[in-house]
Backbone as CSV, one residue per row, in Angstrom:
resi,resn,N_x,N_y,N_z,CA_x,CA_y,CA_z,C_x,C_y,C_z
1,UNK,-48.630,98.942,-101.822,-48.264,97.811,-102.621,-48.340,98.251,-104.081
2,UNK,-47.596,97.835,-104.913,-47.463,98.220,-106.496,-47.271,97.033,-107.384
3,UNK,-48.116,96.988,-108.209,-47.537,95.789,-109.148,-47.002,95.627,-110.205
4,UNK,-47.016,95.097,-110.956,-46.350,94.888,-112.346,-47.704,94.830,-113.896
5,UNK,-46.791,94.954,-114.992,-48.394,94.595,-115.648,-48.396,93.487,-115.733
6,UNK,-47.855,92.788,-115.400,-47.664,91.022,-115.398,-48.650,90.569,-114.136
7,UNK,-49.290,91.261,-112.787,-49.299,91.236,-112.001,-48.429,90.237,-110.776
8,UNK,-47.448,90.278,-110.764,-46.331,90.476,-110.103,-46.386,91.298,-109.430
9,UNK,-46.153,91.021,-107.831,-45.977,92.414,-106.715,-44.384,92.578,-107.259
10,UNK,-44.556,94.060,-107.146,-43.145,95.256,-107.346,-42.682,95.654,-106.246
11,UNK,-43.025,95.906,-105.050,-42.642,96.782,-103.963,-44.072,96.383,-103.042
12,UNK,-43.860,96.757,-101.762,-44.942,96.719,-101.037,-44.166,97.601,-99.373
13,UNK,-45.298,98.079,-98.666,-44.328,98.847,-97.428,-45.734,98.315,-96.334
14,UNK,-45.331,98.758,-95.543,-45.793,99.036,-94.207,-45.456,100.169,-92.863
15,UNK,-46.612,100.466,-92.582,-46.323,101.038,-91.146,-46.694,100.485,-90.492
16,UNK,-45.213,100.584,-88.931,-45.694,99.293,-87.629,-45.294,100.203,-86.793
17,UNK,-46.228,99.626,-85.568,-46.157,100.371,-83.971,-45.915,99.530,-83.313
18,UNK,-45.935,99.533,-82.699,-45.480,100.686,-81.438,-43.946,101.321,-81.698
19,UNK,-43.296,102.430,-81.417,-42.198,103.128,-81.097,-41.296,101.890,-80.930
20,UNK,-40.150,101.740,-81.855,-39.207,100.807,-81.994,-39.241,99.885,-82.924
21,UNK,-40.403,99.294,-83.504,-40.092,98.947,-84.169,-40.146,99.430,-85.751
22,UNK,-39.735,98.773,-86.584,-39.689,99.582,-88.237,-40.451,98.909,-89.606
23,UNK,-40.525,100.189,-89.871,-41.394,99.791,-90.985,-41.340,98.756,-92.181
24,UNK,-41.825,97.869,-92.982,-41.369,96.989,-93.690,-41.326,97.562,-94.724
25,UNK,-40.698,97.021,-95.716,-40.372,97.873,-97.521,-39.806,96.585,-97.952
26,UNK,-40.146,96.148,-99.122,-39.901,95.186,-100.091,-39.537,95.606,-101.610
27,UNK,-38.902,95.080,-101.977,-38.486,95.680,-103.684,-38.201,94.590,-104.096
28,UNK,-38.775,93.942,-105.095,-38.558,92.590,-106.003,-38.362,93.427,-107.356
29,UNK,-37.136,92.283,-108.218,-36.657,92.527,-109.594,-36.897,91.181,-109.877
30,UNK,-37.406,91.322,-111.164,-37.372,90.118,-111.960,-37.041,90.179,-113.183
31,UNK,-36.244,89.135,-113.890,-35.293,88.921,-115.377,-36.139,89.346,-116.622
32,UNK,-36.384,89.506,-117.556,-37.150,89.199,-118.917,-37.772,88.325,-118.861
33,UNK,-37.970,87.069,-118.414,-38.714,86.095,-118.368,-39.487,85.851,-117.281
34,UNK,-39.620,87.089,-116.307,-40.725,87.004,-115.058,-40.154,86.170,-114.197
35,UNK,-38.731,85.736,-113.538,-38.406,85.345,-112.678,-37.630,86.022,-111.578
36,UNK,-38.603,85.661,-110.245,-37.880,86.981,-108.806,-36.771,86.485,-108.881
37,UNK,-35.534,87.346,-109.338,-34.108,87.198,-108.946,-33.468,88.187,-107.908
38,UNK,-34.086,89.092,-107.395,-33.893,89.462,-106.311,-35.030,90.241,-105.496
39,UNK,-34.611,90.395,-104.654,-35.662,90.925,-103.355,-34.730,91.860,-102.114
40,UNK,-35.033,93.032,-101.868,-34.502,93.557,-101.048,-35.479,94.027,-99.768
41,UNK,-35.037,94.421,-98.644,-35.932,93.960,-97.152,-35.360,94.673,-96.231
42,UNK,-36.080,95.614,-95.218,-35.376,96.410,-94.215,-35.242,95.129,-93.176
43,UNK,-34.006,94.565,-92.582,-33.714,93.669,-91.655,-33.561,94.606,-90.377
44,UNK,-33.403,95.748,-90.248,-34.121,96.374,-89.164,-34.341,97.795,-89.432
45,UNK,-34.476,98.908,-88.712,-35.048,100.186,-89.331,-33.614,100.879,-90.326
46,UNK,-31.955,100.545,-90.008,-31.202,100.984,-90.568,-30.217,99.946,-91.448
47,UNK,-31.170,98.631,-91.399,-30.274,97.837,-92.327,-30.641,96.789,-93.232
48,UNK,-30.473,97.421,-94.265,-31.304,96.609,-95.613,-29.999,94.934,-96.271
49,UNK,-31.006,93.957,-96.710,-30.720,92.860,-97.566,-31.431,92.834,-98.270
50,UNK,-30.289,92.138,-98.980,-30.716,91.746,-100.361,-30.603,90.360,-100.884
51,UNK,-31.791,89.658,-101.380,-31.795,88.004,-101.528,-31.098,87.814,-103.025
52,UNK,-30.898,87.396,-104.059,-30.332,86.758,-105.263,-30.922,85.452,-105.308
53,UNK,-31.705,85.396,-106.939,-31.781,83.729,-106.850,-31.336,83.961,-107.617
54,UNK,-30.858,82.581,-108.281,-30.709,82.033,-109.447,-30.815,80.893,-110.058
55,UNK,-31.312,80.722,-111.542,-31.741,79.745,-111.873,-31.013,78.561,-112.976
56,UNK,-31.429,78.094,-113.779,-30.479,76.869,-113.503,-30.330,77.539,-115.231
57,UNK,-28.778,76.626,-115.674,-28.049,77.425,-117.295,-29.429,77.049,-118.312
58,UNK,-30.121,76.104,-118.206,-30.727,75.205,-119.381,-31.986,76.396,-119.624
59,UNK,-32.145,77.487,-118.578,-33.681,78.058,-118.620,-34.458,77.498,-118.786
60,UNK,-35.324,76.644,-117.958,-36.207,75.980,-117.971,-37.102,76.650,-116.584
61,UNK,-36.516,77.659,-115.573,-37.115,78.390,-114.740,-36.927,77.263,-113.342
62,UNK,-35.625,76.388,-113.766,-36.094,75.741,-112.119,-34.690,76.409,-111.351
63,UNK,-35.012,76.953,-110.344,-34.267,78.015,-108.973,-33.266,76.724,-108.807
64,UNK,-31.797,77.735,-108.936,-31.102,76.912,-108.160,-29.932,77.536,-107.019
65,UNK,-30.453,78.647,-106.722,-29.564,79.208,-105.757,-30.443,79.944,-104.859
66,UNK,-30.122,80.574,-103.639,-30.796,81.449,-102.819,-29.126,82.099,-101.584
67,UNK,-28.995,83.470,-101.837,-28.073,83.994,-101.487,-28.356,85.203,-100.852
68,UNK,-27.910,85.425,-99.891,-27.873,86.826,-98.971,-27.159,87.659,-99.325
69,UNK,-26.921,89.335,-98.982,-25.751,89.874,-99.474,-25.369,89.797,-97.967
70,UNK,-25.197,89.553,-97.293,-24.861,89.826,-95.662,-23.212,89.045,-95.382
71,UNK,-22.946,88.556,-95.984,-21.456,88.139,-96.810,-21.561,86.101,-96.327
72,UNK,-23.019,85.827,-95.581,-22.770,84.539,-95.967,-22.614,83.861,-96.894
73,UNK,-22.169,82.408,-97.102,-22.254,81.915,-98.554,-23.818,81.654,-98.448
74,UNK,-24.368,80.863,-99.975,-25.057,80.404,-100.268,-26.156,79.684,-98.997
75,UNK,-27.149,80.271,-98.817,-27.948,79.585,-98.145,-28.697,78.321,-98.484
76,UNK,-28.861,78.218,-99.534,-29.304,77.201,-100.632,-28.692,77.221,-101.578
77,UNK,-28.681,76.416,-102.715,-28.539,76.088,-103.740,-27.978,74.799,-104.362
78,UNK,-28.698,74.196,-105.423,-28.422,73.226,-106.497,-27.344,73.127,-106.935
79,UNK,-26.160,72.560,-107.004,-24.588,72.649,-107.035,-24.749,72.247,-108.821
80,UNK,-23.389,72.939,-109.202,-23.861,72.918,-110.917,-23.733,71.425,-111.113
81,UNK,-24.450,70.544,-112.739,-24.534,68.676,-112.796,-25.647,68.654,-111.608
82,UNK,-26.413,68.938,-111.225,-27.094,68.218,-109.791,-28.668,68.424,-110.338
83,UNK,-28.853,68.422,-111.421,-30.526,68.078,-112.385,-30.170,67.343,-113.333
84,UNK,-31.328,66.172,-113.196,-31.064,65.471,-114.961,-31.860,66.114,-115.519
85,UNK,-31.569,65.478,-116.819,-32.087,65.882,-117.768,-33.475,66.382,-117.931
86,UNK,-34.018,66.289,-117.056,-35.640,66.510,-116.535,-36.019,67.683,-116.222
87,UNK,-34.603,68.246,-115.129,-34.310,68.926,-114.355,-34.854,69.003,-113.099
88,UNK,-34.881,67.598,-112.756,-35.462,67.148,-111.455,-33.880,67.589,-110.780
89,UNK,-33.803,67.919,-109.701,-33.005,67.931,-108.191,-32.293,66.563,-108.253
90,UNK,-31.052,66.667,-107.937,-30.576,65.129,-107.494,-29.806,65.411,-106.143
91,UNK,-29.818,66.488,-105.732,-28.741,67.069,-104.773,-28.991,68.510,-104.894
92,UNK,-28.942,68.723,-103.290,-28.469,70.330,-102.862,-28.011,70.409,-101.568
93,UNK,-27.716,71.505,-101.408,-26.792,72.303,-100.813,-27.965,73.216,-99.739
94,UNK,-27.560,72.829,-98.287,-28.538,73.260,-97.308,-27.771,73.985,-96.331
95,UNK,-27.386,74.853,-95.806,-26.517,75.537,-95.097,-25.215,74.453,-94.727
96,UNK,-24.709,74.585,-96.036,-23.585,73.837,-96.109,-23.524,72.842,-96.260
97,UNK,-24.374,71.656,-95.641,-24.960,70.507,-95.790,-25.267,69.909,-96.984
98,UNK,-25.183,68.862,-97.824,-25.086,68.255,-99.150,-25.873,66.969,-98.578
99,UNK,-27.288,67.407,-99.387,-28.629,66.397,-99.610,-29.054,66.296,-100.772
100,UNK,-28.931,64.345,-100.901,-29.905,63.854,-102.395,-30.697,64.212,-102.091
101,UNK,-31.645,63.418,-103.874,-32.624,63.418,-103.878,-33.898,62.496,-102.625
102,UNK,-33.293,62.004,-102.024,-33.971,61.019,-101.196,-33.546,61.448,-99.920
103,UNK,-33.112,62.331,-99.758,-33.187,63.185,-98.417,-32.286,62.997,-97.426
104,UNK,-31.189,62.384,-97.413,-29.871,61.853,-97.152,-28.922,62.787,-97.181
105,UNK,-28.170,63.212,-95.942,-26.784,63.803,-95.875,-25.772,63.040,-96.408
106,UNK,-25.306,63.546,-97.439,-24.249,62.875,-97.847,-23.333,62.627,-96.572
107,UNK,-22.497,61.188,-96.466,-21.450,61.425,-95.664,-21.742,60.677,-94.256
108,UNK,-23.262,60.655,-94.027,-24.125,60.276,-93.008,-24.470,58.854,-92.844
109,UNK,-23.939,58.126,-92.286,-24.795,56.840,-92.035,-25.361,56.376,-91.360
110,UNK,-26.792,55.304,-92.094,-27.481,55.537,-91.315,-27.524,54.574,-90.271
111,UNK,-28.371,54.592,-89.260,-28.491,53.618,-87.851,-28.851,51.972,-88.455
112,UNK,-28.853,50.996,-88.270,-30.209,50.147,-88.791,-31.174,50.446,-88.047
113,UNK,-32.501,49.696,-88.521,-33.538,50.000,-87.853,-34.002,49.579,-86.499
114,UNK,-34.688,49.831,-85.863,-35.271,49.642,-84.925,-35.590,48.268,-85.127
115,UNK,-36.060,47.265,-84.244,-36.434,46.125,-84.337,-37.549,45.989,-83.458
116,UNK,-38.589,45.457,-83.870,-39.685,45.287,-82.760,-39.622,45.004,-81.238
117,UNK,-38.982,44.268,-81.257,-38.229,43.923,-79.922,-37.364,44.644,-79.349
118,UNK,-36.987,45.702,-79.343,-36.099,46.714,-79.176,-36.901,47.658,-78.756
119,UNK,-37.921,47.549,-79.215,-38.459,49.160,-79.075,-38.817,48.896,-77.053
């Protein structure tokens, strides 16, 4: 394991057994301002990823993306307009899926409720 003078982990590895499986290796980069914007990862003994965040235009340090290089889109991310002014969350983006702040699929409606008598 190696760190930073920030102490920030830099890299970290492992050795694993039994025969077959592979060793772990980590490599984190972070911006001028101490934020992990990427991370790279043996996904098996001959095939490495690489994560990407990114954070939101205003720099205020709040994450608004999370991306694979493996050629999916966006696994996450905050769609650009989707923080007020606060930079609270009002909406994101969940494997494709588009959720407010109140935890709602866009698009989704909901059941009414249950009724005591029903149940």
């Amino acid at each position: 394991m190696t760190w930073r003078t920030d102490s920030k982990i830099s890299s970290y590895s492992t050795s694993n057994s039994p025969t077959g499986t592979w060793n772990a290796v980590r490599n984190y980069t972070y911006n001028p301002r101490g934020q992990l914007i990427k991370e790279t990862y043996m996904k098996s003994d001959s095939e490495s990823i690489t994560v990407d965040y990114g954070f939101d235009k205003n720099k205020l340090g709040v994450r608004t993306s999370y991306k694979t290089d493996d050629a999916t889109p966006e696994i996450w991310k905050i769609p650009n307009g989707q923080l007020d002014p606060l930079a609270r969350m009002q909406q994101e983006v969940l494997d494709d899926k588009t959720i407010d702040a109140n935890g709602k699929k866009k698009g989704v409606k909901r059941k009414a409720p249950i009724k005591a008598d029903e149940e």
